[in-house]
C-alpha positions as CSV (number, residue, x, y, z in Angstrom):
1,X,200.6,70.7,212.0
2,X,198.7,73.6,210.2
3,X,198.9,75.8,213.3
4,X,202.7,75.0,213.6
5,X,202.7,76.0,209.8
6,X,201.0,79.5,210.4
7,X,203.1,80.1,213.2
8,X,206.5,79.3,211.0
9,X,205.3,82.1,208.5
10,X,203.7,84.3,211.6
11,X,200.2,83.6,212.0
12,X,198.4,82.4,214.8
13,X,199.2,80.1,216.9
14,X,197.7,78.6,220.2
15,X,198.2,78.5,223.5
16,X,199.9,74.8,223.5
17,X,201.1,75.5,220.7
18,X,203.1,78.5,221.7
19,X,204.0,76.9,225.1
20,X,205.9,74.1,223.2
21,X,207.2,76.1,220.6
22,X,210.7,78.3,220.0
23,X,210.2,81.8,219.3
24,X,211.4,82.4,215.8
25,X,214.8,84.0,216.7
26,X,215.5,87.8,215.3
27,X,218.5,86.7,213.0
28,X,220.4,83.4,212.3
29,X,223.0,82.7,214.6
30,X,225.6,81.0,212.5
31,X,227.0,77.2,213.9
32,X,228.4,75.9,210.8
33,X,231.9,76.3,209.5
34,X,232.9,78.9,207.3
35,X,233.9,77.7,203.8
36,X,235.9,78.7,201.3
37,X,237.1,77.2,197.6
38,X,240.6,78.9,197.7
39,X,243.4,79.1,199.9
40,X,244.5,81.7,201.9
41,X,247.6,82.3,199.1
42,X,244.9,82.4,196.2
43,X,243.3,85.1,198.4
44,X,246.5,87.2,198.9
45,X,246.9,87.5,195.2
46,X,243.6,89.1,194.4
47,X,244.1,91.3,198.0
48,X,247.3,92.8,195.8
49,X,245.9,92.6,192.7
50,X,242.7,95.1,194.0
51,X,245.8,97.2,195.8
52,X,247.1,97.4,192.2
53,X,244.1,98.5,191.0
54,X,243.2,101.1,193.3
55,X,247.3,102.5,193.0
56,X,247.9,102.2,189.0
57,X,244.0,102.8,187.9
58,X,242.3,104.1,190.5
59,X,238.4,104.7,190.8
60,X,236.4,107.8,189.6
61,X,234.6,109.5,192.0
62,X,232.1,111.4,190.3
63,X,231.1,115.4,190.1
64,X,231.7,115.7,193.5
65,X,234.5,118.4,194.5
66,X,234.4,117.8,198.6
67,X,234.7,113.8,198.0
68,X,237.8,114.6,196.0
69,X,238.9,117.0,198.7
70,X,238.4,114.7,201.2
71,X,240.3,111.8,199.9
72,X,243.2,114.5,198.6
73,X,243.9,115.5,201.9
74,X,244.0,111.8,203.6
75,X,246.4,111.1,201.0
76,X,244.9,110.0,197.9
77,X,246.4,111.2,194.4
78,X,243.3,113.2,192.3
79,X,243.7,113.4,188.6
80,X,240.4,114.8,187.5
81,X,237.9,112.8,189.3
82,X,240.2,109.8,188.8
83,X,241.6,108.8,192.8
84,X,244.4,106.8,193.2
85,X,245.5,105.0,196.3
86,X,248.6,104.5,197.9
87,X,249.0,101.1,198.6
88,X,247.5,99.4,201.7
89,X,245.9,103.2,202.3
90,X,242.1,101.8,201.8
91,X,242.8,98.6,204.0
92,X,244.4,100.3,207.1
93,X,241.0,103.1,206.8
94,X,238.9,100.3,207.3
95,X,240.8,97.8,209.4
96,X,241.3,101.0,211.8
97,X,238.1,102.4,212.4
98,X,235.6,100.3,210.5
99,X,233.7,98.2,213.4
100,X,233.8,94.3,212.6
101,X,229.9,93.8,214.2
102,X,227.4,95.8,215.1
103,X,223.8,96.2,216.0
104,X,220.9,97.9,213.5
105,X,218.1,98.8,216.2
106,X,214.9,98.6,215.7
107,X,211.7,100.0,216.8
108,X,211.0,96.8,218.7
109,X,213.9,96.0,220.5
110,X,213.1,92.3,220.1
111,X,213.6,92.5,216.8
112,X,217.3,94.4,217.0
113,X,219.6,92.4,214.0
114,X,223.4,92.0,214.5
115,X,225.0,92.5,211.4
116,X,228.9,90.4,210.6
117,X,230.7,88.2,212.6
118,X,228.6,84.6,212.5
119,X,225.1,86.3,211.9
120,X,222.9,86.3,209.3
121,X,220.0,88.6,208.5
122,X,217.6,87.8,205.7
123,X,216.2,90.6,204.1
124,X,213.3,91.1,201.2
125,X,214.5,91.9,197.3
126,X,214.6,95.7,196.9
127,X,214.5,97.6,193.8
128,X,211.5,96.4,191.5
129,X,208.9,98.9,189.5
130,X,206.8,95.8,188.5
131,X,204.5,93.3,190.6
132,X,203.1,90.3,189.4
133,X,200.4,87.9,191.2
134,X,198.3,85.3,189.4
135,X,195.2,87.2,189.8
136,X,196.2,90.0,188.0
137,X,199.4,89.5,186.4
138,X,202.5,91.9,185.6
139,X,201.8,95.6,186.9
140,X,203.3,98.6,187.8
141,X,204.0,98.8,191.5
142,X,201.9,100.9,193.7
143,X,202.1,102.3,197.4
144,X,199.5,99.9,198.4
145,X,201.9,97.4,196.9
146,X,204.7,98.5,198.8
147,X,202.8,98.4,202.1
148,X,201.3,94.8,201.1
149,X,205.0,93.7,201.2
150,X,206.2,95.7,204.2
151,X,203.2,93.2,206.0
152,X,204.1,90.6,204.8
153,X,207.4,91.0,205.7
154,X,206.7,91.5,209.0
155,X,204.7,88.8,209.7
156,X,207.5,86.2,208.1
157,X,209.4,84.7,210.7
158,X,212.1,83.7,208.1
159,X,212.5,87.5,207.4
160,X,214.2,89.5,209.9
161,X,214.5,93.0,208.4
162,X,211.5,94.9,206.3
163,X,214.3,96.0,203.9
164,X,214.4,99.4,201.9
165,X,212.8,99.7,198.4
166,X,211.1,96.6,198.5
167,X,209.2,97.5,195.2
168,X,209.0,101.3,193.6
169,X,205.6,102.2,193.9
170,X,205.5,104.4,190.9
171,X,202.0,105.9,191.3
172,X,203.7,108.8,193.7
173,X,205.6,111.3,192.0
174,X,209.7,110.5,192.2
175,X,210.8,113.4,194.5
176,X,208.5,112.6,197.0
177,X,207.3,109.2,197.4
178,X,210.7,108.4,199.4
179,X,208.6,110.0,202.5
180,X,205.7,107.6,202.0
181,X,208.3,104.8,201.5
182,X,210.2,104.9,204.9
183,X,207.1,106.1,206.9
184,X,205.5,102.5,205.5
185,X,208.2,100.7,207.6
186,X,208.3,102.5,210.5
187,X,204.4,102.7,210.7
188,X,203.3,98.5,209.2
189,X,206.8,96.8,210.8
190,X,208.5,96.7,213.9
191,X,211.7,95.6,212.1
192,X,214.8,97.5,210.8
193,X,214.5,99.1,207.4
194,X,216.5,100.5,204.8
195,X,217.2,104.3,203.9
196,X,216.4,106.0,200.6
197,X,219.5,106.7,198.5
198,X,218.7,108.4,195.3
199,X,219.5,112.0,196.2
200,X,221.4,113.5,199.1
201,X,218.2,115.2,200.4
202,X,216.1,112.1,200.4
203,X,219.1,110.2,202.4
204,X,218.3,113.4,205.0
205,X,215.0,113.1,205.4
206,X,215.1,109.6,206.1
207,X,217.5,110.4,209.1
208,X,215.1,113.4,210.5
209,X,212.1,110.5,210.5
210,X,214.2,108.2,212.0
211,X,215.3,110.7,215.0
212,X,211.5,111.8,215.2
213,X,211.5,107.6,216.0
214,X,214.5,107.4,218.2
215,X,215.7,110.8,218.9
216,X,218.8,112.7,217.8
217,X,221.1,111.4,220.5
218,X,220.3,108.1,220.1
219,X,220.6,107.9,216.3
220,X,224.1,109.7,216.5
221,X,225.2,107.0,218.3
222,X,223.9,104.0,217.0
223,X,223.1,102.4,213.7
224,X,219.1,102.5,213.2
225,X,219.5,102.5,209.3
226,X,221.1,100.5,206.8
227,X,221.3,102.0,203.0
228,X,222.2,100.8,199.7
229,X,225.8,102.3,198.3
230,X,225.8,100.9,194.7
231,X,229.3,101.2,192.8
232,X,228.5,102.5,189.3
233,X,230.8,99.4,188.1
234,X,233.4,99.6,186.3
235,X,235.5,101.7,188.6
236,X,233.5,104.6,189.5
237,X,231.2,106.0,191.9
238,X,228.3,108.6,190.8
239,X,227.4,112.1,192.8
240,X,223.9,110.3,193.9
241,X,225.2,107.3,195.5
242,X,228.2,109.7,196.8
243,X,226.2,112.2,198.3
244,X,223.6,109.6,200.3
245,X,226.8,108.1,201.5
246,X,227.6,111.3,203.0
247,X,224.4,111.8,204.7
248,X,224.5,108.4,206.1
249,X,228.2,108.0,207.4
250,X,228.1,111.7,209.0
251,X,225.4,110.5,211.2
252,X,227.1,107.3,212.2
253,X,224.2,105.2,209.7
254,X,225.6,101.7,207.8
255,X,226.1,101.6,204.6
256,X,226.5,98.7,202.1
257,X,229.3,99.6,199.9
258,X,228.2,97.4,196.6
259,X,230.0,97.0,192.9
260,X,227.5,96.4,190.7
261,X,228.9,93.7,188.8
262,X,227.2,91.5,185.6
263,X,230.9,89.6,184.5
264,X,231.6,90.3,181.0
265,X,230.0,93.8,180.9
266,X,231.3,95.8,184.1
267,X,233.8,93.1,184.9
268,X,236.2,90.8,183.3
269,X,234.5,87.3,182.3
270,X,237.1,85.7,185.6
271,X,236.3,85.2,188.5
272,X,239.6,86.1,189.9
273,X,239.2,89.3,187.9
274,X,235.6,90.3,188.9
275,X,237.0,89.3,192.7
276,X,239.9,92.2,192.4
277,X,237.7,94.5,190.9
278,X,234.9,94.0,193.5
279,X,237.4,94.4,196.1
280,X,238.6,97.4,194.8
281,X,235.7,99.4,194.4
282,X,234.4,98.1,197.6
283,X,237.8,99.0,199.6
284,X,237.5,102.8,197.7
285,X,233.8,103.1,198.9
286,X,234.2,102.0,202.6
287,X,237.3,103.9,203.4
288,X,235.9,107.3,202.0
289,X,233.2,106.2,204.7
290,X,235.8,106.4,207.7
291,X,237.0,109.5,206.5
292,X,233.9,111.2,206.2
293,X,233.1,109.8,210.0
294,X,236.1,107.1,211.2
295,X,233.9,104.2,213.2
296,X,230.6,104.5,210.3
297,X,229.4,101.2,210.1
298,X,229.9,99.9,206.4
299,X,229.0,96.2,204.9
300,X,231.1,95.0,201.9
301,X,228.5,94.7,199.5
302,X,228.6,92.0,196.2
303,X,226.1,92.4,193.6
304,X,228.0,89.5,191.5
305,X,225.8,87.7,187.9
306,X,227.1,86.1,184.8
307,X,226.0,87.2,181.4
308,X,224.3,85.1,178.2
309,X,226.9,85.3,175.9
310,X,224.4,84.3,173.4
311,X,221.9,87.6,174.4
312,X,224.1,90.0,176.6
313,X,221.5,89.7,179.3
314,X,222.3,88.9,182.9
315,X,221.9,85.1,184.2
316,X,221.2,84.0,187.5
317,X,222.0,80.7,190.0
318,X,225.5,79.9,187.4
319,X,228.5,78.1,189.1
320,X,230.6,80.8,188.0
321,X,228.6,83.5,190.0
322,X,228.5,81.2,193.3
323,X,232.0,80.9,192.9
324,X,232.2,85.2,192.7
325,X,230.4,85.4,195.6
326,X,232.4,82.6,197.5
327,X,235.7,84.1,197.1
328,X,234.3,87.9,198.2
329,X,233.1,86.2,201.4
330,X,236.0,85.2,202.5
331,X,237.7,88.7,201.3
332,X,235.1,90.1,203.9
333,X,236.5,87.9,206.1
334,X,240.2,88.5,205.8
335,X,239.3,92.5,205.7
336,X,237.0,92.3,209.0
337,X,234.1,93.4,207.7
338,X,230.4,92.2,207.7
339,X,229.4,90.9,203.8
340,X,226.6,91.5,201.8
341,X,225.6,89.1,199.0
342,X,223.1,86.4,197.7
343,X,219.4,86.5,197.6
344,X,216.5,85.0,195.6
345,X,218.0,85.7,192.0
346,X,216.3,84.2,188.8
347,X,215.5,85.4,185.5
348,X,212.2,83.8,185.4
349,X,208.8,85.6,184.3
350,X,206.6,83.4,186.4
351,X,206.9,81.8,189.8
352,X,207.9,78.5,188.0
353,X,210.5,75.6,188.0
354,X,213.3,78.1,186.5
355,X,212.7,80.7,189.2
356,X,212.7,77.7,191.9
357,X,216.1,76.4,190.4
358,X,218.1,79.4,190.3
359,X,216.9,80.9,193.2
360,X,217.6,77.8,195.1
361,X,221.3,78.0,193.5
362,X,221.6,81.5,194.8
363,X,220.7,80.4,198.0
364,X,222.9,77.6,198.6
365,X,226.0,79.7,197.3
366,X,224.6,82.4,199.7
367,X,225.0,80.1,202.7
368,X,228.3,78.7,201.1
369,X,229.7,82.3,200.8
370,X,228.6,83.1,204.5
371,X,226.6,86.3,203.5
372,X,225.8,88.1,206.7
373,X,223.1,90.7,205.1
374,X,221.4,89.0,202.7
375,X,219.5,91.3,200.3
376,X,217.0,90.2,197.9
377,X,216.0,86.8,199.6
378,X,212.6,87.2,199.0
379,X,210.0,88.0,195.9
380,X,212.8,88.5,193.1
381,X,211.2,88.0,189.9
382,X,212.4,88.9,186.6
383,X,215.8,89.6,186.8
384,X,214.9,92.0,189.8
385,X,212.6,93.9,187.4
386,X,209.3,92.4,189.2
387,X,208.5,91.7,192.7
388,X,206.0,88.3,192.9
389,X,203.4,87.9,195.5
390,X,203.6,84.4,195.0
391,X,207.4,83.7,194.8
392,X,207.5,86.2,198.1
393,X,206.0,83.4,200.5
394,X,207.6,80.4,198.4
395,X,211.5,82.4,198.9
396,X,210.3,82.9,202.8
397,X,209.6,79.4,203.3
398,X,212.9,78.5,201.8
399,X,214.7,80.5,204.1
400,X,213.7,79.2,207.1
401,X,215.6,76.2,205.4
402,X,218.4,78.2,205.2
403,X,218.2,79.1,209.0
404,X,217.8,75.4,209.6
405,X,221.5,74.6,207.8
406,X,223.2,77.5,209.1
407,X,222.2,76.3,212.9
408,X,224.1,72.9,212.5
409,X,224.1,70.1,214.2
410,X,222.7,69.8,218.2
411,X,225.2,67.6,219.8
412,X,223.1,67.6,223.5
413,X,222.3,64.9,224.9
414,X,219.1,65.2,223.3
415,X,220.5,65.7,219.4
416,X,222.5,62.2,220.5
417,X,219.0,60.6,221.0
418,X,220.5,57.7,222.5
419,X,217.5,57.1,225.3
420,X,215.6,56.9,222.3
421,X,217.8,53.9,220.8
422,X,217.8,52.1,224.1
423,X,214.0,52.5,224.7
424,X,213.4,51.3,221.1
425,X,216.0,48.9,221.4
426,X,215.5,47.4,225.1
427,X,213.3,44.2,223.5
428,X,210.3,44.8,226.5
429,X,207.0,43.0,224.4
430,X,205.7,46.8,226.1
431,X,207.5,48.8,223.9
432,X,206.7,49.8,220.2
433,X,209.3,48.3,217.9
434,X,209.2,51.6,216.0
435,X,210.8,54.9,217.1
436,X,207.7,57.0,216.4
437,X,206.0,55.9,219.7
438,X,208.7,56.2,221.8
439,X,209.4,59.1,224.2
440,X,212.3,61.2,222.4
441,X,210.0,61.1,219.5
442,X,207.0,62.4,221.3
443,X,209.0,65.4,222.8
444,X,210.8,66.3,219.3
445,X,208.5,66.0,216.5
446,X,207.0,69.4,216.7
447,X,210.3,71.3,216.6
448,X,212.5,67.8,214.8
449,X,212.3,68.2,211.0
450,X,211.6,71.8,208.8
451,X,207.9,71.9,208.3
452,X,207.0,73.5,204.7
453,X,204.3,76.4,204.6
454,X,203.8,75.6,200.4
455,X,205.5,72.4,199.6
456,X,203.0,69.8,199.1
457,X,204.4,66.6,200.4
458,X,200.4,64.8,200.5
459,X,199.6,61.7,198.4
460,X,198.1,62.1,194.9
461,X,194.9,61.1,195.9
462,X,195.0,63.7,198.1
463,X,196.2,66.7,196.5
464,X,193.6,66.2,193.5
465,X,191.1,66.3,196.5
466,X,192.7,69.6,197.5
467,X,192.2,70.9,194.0
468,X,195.4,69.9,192.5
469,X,197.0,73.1,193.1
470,X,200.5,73.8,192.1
471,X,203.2,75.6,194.4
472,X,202.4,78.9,193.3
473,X,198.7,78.6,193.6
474,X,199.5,76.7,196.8
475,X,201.5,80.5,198.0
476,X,198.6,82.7,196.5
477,X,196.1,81.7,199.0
478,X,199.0,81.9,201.6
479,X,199.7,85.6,201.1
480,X,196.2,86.4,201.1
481,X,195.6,84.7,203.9
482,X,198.3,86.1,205.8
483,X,197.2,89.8,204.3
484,X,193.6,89.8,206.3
485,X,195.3,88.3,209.8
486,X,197.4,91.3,209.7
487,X,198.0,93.8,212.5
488,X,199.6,96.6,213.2
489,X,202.0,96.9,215.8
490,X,201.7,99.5,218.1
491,X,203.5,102.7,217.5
492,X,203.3,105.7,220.1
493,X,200.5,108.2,219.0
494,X,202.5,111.0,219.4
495,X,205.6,110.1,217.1
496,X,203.2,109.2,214.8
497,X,201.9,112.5,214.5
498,X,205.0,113.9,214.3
499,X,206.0,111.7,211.6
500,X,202.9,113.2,209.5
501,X,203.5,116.8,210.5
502,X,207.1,116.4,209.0
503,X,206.3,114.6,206.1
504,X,203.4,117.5,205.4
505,X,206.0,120.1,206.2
506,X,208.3,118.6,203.2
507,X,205.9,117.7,200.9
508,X,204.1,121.3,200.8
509,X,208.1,123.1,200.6
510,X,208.4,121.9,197.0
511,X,206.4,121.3,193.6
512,X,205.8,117.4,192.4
513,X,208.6,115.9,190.0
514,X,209.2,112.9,188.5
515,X,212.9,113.3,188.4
C-alpha cells in the first residue's frame, strides 16, 4: 500500500507495482452527467439580460486607442472608452471562430491537456506573494519557492498542468523576474504552463521562450500557452490585461477571459445578477480575442466569491458562490466554450478544519459546475494571499478524488462483479464465505477504492504509535519527501542554452524595477 501511495502522488514505484498499475492519465476524461440547477428558460434570460448589458451599458476598455479601434470598426459603438454592443454581435464573434476544444501542448507530449468539451485539467493556485509551512511559518515568497512548487507539481499525478504564477517570488525585481518565472516551468516540469500577463512586453517574451522550446511555426499554429485575462470587474477591462491579451491572441495563444467578481462589491449581491454580468464581461473579452486573431483559443473564465456582510471581506465554499459558478457552467456550455472556475478556495490562515471545509465546498461545486480548467486547485491559503506547502499535497490528494467522481461508474463486466457474487455465493465448504478472498477481489483491490496519500484512516492505538500526527503534519513530511526524490526531466542541452542566452540578452537591455 505505501508504494501504491507514492506512486498516486508520483514517487516511486516498483516493478510489480507498475506492471499492475494504470498510468495516472494527463487530464480527467469526464463520464458523468453534466448538471445544472436551472432550466434552459432560466438560462435564456440571463443570455439577454448580459446582451442588454453589453448594448445599453457597455464595458470600458481602458487607455487603449487600437482596442477601441478595433472593436469600432467590427461594429461596436465607442463613447470614450465606453463600447457598446449591438446585440448578439459578441455571441456570433465567438460562436464563429472561437474553437469549442482544443489541445495546450506540452513539452512532453505525454503530458499534452485538452482543454473543454468533457475534460478536465486541474491546475495549481496562482497568484500568492506569501508562503506558509509549519517549519517556518508565513513568508514572503521566493524563486526557490516558486521552483519548490513547480516540482511538486510535477511530480503530482492529480495535477496535470504546472500553472502560471504559482506564487510571486518577490525576492527578484518586478520587471524581470517574469523571465525566471516561465524558464522555471519549462526547465523543472514537463507539463503545460501559464504565460506572464502583467505588461504587454512580459506576455512577449514569454512567447519568444516558448518558440525557442517549440519553434515559431509550431507555436503559430498551436496553443502551447494558456494566460490569465482578468476583467477589472465591474464592467471594464484595464490597458495591462488588454495589451497581454493582444500578445497572446496574435500568436494564436489561449486565453482565459475572467470577471473578477466578489458579489456585493463588483457585482450585484444575486446570483442571477453576478451570472449576467459575468457573462457580459466575459462575452466583451473573448470576442475582442477573435477580432484581434478569429480562431484564438479563449476559456470563459469565472472568478465568482461571496462577501461578509459583517467585514466586507471575501468568503469562500458559500452555497451562493457554488450556485454562481453552477449557472456560468452551463452558460459555457450553451456558448461553446471551454469554462474556467473552482479551485481550492478558503479564507483560512492555517492548513486547518476551515480551510478543509471550504475548500472541499469549492471543489464539489467545481465538479457540479463542470469546470474544464480548473485554476487554483492546489495550495490556496489565505484568501489566495498565501500559498501552503502543507495544504498543496492535502488539495492534490483531494483531487485525485475529484478524478475518481468525474470518471463514473464502470459498467464492464468487471464493474458488475457478478463472478464475484456467484463464487462467494456458490455454498462450496472450499470457498471463503467472505468476498475479500475471492478472485474479483484479488484482481481489484489495488486499483478498487481511492487510496489517500495524508488521510489517516489507522486505529488510535496506532496513530499515537506513529506520533499522533495531525493531517497537516501528516503532508509536511510528504512534501519534503517528495522534494529530495525529485528529478529533472530531460530537456535538450541546446534549447536550454538558448533559453539562457535570451534571458541574459533581456535582462542586460534594461535597468532593475520594481514596477
Amino acid at each position: 500500500m505505501a508504494r501504491e501511495r507514492r506512486r498516486r502522488r508520483g514517487g516511486s514505484a516498483d516493478e510489480s507495482d507498475a506492471k499492475s498499475i494504470p498510468k495516472a492519465p494527463a487530464y480527467i476524461k469526464r463520464k458523468i452527467p453534466h448538471y445544472s440547477i436551472l432550466s434552459d428558460d432560466d438560462l435564456s434570460i440571463i443570455e439577454d439580460n448580459a446582451d442588454t448589458i453589453l448594448e445599453e451599458i457597455g464595458i470600458v476598455f481602458s487607455e487603449d486607442q487600437e482596442a477601441l479601434d478595433i472593436l469600432e470598426k467590427a461594429g461596436a459603438s465607442i463613447d470614450g472608452m465606453r463600447v457598446r454592443f449591438p446585440k448578439g454581435m459578441c455571441r456570433k464573434l465567438i460562436q464563429d471562430n472561437a474553437p469549442k476544444q482544443f489541445t495546450q501542448f506540452a513539452r512532453n507530449p505525454e503530458r499534452n491537456v485538452e482543454i473543454g468539451g468533457d475534460n478536465m485539467v486541474l491546475v495549481p493556485a496562482y497568484g500568492p506573494p506569501f508562503v506558509h509551512d509549519l517549519d517556518e511559518g508565513r513568508r514572503y515568497a521566493t524563486i526557490e519557492d516558486f521552483r519548490n512548487f513547480i516540482k511538486l507539481a510535477y511530480m503530482s499525478d492529480n495535477l496535470h498542468h504546472s500553472g502560471g504564477t504559482i506564487c510571486e517570488p518577490v525576492d527578484l525585481p518586478v520587471n524581470k523576474r517574469h523571465f525566471d518565472m516561465v524558464y522555471s516551468h519549462i526547465k523543472y516540469s514537463d507539463k503545460p504552463f501559464m504565460g506572464s500577463v502583467t505588461a504587454a512586453e512580459r506576455a512577449q517574451d514569454t512567447v519568444d521562450m516558448v518558440k525557442i522550446v517549440f519553434g515559431d511555426e509550431f507555436v503559430d499554429k498551436n496553443c502551447v500557452l494558456i494566460s490569465l485575462i482578468n476583467a477589472s470587474s465591474p464592467m471594464s477591462f484595464d490597458a495591462t490585461m488588454l495589451g497581454a491579451l493582444k500578445v497572446y491572441a496574435r500568436n494564436n495563444q489561449a486565453t482565459i477571459i475572467t470577471p473578477f467578481i466578489v458579489a456585493g462589491a463588483m457585482a450585484p449581491t444575486t446570483a442571477v445578477g453576478v451570472a449576467a454580468q459575468s457573462l457580459a464581461e466575459g462575452l466583451a473579452g473573448m470576442a475582442f480575442a477573435q477580432l484581434v486573431r478569429p480562431g484564438a483559443p479563449v476559456i470563459y473564465g469565472n472568478f465568482v466569491t461571496a462577501m461578509s456582510m459583517k467585514s466586507g471581506a471575501p468568503t469562500f465554499g458559500t452555497p451562493e458562490a457554488a450556485h454562481m459558478m453552477n449557472i456560468s457552467g452551463a452558460l459555457a456550455r450553451r456558448l461553446g466554450v471551454p469554462f474556467r472556475s473552482g479551485g481550492g478556495f478558503n479564507g483560512a490562515k492555517m492548513p486547518d478544519a476551515q480551510a478543509g471545509y471550504e475548500a472541499a465546498n469549492t471543489m464539489q461545486a467545481t465538479l457540479n459546475a463542470s469546470v474544464n480548467f480548473n485554476l487554483h486547485t492546489a495550495g490556496w491559503l489565505e484568501g489566495g494571499l498565501c500559498m501552503s506547502y502543507e495544504k498543496f499535497i492535502m488539495d492534490a490528494d483531494q483531487a485525485g478524488m475529484m478524478r475518481v467522481s468525474a470518471e463514473g461508474i464502470d459498467m464492464s463486466e468487471n464493474g458488475q462483479a457478478m463472478d464475484a457474487i456467484r463464487e462467494i455465493g456458490s455454498f462450496s465448504d472450499d470457498v471463503p464465505k467472505h468476498f475479500l478472498g475471492c478472485e474479483h477481489t484479488k484482481k481489484n483491490f489495488k486499483t478498487a477504492f481511492y487510496m489517500s496519500d495524508v488521510l489517516d484512516d489507522n486505529s488510535f492505538e496506532q496513530w499515537v504509535q506513529d506520533g499522533s500526527r495531525d493531517t497537516a503534519m501528516l503532508a509536511n513530511g510528504i512534501y519534503k519527501k517528495m522534494l529530495s526524490e525529485y528529478e529533472l526531466p530531460p530537456l535538450d542541452t541546446e534549447i536550454d542554452e538558448a533559453l539562457l542566452a535570451y534571458m541574459k540578452e533581456r535582462k542586460d537591455s534594461f535597468e532593475d524595477s520594481n514596477v
